[in-house]
C-alpha beads as a LAMMPS data file, in Angstrom:
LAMMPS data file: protein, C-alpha beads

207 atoms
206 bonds

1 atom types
1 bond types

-500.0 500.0 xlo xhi
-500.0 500.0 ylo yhi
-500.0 500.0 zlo zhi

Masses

1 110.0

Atoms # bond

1 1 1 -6.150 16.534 -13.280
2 1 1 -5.092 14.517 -10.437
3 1 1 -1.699 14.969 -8.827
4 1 1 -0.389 12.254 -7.114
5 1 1 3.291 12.808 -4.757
6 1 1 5.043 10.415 -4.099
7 1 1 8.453 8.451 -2.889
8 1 1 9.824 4.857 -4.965
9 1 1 9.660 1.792 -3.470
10 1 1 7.097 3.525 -0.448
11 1 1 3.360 3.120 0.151
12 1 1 2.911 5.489 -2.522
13 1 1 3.291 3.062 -4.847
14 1 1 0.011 1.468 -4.221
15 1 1 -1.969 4.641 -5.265
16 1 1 0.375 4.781 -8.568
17 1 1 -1.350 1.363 -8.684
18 1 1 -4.631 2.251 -8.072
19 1 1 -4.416 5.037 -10.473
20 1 1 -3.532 2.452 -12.962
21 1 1 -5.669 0.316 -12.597
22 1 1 -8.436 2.863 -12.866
23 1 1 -7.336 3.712 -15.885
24 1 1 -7.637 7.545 -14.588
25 1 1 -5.581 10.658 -15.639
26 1 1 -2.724 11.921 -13.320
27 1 1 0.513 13.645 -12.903
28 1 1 3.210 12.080 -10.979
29 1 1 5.493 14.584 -8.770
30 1 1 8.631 12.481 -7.406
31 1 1 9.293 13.784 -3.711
32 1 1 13.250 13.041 -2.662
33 1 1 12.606 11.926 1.322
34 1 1 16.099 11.844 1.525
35 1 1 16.576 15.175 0.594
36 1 1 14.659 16.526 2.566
37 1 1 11.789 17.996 -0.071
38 1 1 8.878 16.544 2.416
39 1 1 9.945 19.136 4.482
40 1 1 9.553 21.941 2.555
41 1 1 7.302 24.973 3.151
42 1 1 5.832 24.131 -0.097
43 1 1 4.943 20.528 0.586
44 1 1 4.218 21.144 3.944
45 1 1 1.268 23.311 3.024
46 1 1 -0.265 20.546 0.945
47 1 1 0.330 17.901 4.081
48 1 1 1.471 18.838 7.148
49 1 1 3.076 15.314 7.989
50 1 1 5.351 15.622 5.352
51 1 1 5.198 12.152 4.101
52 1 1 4.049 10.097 0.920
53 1 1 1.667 9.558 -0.414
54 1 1 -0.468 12.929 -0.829
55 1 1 -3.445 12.997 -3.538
56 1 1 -4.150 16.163 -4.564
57 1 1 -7.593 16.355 -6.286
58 1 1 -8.745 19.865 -6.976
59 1 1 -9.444 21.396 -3.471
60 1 1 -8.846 18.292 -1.930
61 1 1 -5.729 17.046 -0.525
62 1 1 -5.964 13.396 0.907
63 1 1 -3.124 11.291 2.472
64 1 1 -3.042 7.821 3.611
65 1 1 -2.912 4.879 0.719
66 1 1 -5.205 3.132 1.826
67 1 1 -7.948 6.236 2.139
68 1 1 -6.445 7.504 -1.321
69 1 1 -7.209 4.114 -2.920
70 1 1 -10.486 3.634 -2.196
71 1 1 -11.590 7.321 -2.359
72 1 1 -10.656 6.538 -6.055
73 1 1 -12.717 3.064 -6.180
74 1 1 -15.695 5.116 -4.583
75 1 1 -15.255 8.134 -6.928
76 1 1 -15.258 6.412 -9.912
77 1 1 -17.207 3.038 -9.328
78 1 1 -17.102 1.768 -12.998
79 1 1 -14.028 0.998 -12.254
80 1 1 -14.997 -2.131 -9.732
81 1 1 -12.433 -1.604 -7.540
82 1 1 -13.757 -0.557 -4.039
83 1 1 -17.211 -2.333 -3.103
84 1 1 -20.503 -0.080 -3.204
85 1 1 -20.881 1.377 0.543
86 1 1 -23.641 -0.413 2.837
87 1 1 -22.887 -3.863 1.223
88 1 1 -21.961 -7.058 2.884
89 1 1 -18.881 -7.285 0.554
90 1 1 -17.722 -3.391 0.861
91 1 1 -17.933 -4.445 5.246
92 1 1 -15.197 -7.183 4.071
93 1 1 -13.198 -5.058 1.987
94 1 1 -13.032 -2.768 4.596
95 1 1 -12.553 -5.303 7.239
96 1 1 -9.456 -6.339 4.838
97 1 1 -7.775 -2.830 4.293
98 1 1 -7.812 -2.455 8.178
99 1 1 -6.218 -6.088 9.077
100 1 1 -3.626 -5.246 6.237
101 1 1 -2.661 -1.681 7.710
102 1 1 -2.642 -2.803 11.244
103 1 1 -1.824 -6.415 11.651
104 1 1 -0.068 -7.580 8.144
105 1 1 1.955 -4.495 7.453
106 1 1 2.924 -3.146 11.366
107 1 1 5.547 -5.783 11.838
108 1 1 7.032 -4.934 8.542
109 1 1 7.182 -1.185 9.160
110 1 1 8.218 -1.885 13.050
111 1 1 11.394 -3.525 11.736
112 1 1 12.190 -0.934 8.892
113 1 1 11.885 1.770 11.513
114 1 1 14.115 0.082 13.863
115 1 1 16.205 -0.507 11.007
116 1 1 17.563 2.009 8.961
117 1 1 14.780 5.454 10.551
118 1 1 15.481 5.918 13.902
119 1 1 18.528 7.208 14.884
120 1 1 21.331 4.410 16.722
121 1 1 20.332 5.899 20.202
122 1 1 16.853 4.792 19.489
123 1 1 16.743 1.464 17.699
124 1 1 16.025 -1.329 19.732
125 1 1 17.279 -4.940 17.864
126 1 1 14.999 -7.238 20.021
127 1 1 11.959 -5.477 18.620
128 1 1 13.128 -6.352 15.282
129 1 1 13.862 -9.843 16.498
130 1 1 9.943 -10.497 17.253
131 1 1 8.719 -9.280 13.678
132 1 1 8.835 -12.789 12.106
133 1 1 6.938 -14.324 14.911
134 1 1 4.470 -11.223 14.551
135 1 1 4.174 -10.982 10.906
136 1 1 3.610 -14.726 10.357
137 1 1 0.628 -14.869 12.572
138 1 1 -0.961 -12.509 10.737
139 1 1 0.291 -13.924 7.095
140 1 1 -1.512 -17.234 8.661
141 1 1 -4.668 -15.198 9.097
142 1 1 -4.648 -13.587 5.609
143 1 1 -3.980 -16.967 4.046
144 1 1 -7.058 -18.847 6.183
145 1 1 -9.296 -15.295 4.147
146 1 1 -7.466 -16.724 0.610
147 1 1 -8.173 -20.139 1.011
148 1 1 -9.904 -21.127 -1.823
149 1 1 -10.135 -17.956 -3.263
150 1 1 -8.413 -16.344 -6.203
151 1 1 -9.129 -12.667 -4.903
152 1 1 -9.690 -11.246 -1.479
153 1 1 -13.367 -9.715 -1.665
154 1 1 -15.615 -11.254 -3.720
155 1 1 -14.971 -12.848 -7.007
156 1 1 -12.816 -9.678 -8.332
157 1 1 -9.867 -7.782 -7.844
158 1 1 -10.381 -4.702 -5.534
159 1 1 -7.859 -1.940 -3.799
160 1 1 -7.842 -4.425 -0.966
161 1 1 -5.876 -7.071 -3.168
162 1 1 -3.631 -3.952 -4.136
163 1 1 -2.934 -3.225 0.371
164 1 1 -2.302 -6.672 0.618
165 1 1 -0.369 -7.931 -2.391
166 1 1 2.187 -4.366 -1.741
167 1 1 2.522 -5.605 1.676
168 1 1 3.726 -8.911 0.828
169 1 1 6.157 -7.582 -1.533
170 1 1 7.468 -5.709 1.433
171 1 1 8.117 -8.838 3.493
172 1 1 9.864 -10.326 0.592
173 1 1 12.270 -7.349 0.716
174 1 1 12.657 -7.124 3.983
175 1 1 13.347 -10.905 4.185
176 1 1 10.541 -11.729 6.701
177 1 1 9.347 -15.201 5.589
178 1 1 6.022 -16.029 6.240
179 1 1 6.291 -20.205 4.698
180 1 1 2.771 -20.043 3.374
181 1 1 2.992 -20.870 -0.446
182 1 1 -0.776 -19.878 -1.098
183 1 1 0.480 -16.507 -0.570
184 1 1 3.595 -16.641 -2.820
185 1 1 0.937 -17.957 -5.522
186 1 1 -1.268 -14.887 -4.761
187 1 1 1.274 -12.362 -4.673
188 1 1 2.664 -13.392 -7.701
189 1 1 -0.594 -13.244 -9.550
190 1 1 -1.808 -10.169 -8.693
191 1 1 1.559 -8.744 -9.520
192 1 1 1.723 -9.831 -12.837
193 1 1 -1.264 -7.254 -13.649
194 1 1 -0.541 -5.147 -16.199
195 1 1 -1.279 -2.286 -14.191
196 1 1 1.036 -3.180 -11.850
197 1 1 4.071 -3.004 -14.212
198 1 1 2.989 0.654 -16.163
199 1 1 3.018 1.637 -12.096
200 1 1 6.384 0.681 -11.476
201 1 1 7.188 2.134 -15.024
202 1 1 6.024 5.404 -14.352
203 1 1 7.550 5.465 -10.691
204 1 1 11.140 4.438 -12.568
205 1 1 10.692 6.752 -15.119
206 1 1 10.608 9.543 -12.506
207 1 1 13.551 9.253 -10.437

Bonds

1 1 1 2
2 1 2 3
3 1 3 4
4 1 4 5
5 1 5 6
6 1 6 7
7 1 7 8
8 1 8 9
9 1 9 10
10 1 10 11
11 1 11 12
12 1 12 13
13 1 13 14
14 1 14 15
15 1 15 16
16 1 16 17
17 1 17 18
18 1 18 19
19 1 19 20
20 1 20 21
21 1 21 22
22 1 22 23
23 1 23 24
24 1 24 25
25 1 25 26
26 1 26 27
27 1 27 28
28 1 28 29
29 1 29 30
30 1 30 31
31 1 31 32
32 1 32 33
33 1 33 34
34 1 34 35
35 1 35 36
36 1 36 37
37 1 37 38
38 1 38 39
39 1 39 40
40 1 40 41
41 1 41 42
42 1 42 43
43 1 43 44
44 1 44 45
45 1 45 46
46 1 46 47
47 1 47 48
48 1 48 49
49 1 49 50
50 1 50 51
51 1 51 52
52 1 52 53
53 1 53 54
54 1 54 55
55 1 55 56
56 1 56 57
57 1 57 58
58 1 58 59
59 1 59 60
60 1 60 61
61 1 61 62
62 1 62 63
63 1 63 64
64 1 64 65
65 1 65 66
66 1 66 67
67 1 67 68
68 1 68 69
69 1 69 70
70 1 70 71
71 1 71 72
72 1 72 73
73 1 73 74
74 1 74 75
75 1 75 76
76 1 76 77
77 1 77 78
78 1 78 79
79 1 79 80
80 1 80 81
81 1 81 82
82 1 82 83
83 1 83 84
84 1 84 85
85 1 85 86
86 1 86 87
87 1 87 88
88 1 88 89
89 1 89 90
90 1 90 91
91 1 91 92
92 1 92 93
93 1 93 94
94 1 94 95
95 1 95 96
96 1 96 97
97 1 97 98
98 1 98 99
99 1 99 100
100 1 100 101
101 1 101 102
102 1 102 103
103 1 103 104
104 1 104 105
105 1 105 106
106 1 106 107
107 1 107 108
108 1 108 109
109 1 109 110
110 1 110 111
111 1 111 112
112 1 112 113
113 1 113 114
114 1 114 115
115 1 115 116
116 1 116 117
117 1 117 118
118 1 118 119
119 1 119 120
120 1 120 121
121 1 121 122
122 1 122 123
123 1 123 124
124 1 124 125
125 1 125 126
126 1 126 127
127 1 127 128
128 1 128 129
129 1 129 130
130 1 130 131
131 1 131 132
132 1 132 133
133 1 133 134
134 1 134 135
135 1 135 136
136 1 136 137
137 1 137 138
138 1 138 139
139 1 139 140
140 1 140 141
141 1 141 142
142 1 142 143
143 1 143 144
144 1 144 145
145 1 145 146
146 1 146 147
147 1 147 148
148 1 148 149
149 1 149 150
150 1 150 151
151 1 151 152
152 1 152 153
153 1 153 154
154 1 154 155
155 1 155 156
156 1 156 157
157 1 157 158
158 1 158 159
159 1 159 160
160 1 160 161
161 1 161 162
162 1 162 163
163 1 163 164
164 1 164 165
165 1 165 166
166 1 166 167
167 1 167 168
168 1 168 169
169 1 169 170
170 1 170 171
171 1 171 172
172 1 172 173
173 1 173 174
174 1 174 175
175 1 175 176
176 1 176 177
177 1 177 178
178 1 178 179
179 1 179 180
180 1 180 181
181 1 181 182
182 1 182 183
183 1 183 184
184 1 184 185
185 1 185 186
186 1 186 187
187 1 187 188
188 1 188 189
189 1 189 190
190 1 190 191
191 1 191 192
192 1 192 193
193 1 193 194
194 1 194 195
195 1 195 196
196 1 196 197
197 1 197 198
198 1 198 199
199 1 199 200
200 1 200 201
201 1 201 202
202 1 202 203
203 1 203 204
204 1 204 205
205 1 205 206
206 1 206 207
């Protein structure tokens, strides 16, 4: 069975998702950051960086939620959810994933770092100042890929919908405003999924 690690309210919460949405069998093991139990000998061994998520799939142990997610699309492609490899529309789902990870979410993750991670003696509050400015040129170039579009591949919902529509949630919490109602409409419709909310269950149901 598929063990899945991970940390509420983190990127792990897009393979919970995923996993969901597949409709696949897993076990969920809660890992307290704050406590400390990434750094563990134990945990270590499965993923040297400590962090969240880590998909552990017989031999294989995978990080990244992005590479998790669509390991699972290509793994199990009745499931529709990653594009079939060598198509035109798997090139744009990957082209998406990538622009999420490092032009959509960076800003986000910049500011959270400077935040409430790094230490006093190395936050610096004028890097945090230029993450709306950041962010909302790249919400502008996500909403120019939705326009006219219900989905951001093709006609259906893929992992790439799951990257982006995470991301935005993000932004809400962090209170970075991007003023582009398309994507308000999107992110709340691909958050009502059903698969969304037995996620968000499940990760509740763990702490």
């Amino acid at each position: 069975m598929l063990e899945l690690y991970g940390y509420p309210r983190s990127r792990s919460f897009r393979v919970l998702w995923a996993l969901e949405e597949s409709g696949l069998d897993y076990r969920y093991h809660p890992v307290d950051l704050l406590k400390g139990e990434g750094q563990t000998a134990e945990y270590l061994k499965l993923n040297p960086s400590g962090k969240v998520p880590l998909l552990v799939d017989g031999e294989l142990a995978l990080s990244e939620s992005a590479a998790i997610c669509t390991y699972l699309g290509d793994k199990h492609p009745e499931s529709g959810l990653v594009p079939r490899p060598g198509t035109a529309e798997r090139a744009r789902y990957d082209q998406w994933c990538y622009f999420v990870l490092t032009e959509l979410e960076q800003p986000l993750w910049t500011a959270g770092r400077h935040r409430f991670i790094y230490p006093d003696e190395k936050k610096v509050p004028a890097v945090v100042e230029i993450v709306p400015w950041e962010f909302g040129k790249a919400a502008a170039v996500l909403g120019k890929g939705l326009a006219g579009r219900d989905y951001l591949v093709g006609e259906s919902f893929t992992m790439a919908d799951i990257l982006a529509a995470h991301t935005l949630n993000w932004a809400r919490a962090f209170k970075v405003p991007h003023g582009i109602r398309a994507l308000d409409d999107y992110q709340e419709r691909i958050c009502a999924r059903a698969a969304f909310s037995r996620a968000r269950e499940r990760e509740d149901a763990a702490k």
